[in-house]
MARZA-325226 format. One record per atom (N, C-alpha, C): y, x, z. Coordinates in steps of 0.05 Angstrom, whole numbers, plus 5000, padded with zeros to 4 digits. Layout:
BEGIN
YXZ/...
This chain:
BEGIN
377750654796/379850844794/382450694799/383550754809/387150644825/388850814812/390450654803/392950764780/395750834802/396651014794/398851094823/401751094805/403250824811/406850824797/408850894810/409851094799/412351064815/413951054799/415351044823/418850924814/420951024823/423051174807/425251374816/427551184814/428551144847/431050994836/433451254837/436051294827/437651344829/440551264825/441851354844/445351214841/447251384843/448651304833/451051514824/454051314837/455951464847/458151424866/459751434836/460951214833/464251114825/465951014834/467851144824/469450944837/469850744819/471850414827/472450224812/476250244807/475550174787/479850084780/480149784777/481249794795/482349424790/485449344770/484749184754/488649154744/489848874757/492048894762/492748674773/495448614752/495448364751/493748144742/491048004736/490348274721/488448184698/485648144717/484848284736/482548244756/483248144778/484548164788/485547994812/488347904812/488947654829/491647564818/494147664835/493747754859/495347934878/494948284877/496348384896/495948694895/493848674928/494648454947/491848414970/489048294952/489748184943/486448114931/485148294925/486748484904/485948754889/484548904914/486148924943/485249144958/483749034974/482848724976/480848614990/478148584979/478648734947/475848734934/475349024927/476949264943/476349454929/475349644944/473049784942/472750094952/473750294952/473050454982/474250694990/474650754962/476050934958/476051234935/477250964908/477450744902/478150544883/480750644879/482450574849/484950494845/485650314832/488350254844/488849974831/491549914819/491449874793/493849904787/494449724766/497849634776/498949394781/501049364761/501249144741/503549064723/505849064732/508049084721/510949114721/511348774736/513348794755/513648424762/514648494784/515048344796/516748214828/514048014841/512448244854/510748164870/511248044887/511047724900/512147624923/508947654943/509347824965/506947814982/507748064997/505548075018/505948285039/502948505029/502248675033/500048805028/499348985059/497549045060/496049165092/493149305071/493249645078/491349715076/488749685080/488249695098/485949515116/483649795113/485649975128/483350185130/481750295109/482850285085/481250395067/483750535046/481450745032/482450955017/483250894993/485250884984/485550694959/488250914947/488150974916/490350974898/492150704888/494450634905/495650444888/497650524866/497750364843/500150564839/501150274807/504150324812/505150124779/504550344760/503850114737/504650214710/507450274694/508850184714/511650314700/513650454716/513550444747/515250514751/516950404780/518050444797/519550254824/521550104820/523050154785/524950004778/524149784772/521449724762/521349524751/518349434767/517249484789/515149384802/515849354827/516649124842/517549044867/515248894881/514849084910/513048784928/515448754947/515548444941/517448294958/516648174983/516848195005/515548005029/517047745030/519247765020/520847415021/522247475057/521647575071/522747535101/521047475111/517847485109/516647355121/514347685133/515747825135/514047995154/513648225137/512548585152/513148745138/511948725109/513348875093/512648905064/508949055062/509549265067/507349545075/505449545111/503749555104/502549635129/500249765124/500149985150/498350155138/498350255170/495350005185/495250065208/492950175232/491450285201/488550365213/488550625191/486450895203/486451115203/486051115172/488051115149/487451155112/489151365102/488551425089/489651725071/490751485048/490651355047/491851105027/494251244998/494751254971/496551294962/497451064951/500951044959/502150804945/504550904928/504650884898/506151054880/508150874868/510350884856/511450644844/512650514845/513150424868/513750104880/517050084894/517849914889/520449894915/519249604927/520149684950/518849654975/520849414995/521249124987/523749014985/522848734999/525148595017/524448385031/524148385060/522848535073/521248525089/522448455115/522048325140/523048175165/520848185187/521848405199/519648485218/520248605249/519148575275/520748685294/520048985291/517149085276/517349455272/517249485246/518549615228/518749715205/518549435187/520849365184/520949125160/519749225133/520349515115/519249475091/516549655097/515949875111/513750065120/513450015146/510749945154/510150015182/507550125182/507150445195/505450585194/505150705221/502650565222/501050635251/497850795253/498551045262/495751225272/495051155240/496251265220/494551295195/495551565172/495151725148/496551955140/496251805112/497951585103/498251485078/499651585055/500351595031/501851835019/504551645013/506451595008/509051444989/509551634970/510051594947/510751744920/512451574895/514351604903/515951544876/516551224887/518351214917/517850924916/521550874925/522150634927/525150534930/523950364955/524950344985/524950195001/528250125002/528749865003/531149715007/530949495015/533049345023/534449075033/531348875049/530449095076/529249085090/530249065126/529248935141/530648935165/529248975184/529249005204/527649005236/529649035259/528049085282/529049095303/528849425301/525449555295/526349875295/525349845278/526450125253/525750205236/526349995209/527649915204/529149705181/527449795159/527450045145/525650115126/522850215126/523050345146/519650475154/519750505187/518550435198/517050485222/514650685228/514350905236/512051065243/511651165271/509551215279/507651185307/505451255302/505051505318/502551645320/501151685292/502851745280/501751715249/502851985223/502352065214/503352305203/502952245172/505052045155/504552015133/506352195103/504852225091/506852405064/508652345052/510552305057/513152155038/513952375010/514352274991/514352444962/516152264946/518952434940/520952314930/521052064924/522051924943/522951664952/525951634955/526851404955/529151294972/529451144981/530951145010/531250915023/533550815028/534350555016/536850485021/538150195030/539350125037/540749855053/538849615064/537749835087/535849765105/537649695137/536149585149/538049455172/535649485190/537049665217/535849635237/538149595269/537149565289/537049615317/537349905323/535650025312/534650245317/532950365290/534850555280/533350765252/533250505233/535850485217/535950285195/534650395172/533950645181/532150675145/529350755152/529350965170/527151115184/527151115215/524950995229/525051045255/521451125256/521151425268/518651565271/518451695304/
């Protein structure tokens, strides 16, 4: 007689929350370890780094607030990028530093990302000093943009 086992696997879809600091030591690390549908959310500080979506669906968002959560690029290229097709949300943040020939603090290409509650400033480019957009249709949600420097659209060029 032959004994018949089975075996039911099953899985269940979560998402993950990352904290930064405490799990990863950047806000790119955070989104280089995180899955679609993930959120990640980020201590009060003067973030020095650039961040790039990288095509994925992600909630970013501070714990306190745009006054007191800055990603800084230092001048070394845009702040934000968001250049592949993501519904991305980025909540919180001022958006500061950035030195870029398209969109020094935002550059958003062919993607529908959300901004909510953010301060873009003392950002520069050739176009778009604050945000840059192209072929891209993203949600902006009470924001401000201020003493941004462009060529062309010192705060907004779309």
């Amino acid at each position: 007689m032959k004994n018949l086992i089975g075996l039911a696997i099953t899985t269940t879809a979560t998402c993950g929350t990352w904290l930064v600091p405490e799990d990863c030591q950047t806000i790119q690390d955070a989104i280089d370890a995180a899955s679609d549908g993930d959120e990640i959310i980020v201590a009060q500080g003067i973030w020095k780094e650039q961040i790039d979506f990288t095509g994925k669906t992600l909630l970013i968002y501070s714990e306190v607030g745009a006054e007191e959560t800055v990603i800084d690029a230092g001048g070394q290229g845009t702040v934000v990028s968001c250049t592949e097709s993501t519904s991305a949300v980025l909540e919180g943040f001022t958006i500061r530093g950035g030195k870029a020939e398209l969109g020094g603090g935002i550059l958003v290409l062919d993607a529908t990302p959300t901004f909510r509650l953010c301060m873009i400033d003392f950002n520069t480019a050739n176009k778009g000093g604050g945000v840059y957009v192209r072929g891209a249709n993203p949600v902006i949600d009470q924001w401000v943009v201020s003493f941004d420097n462009a060529h062309e659209g010192d705060g907004v060029l779309a």
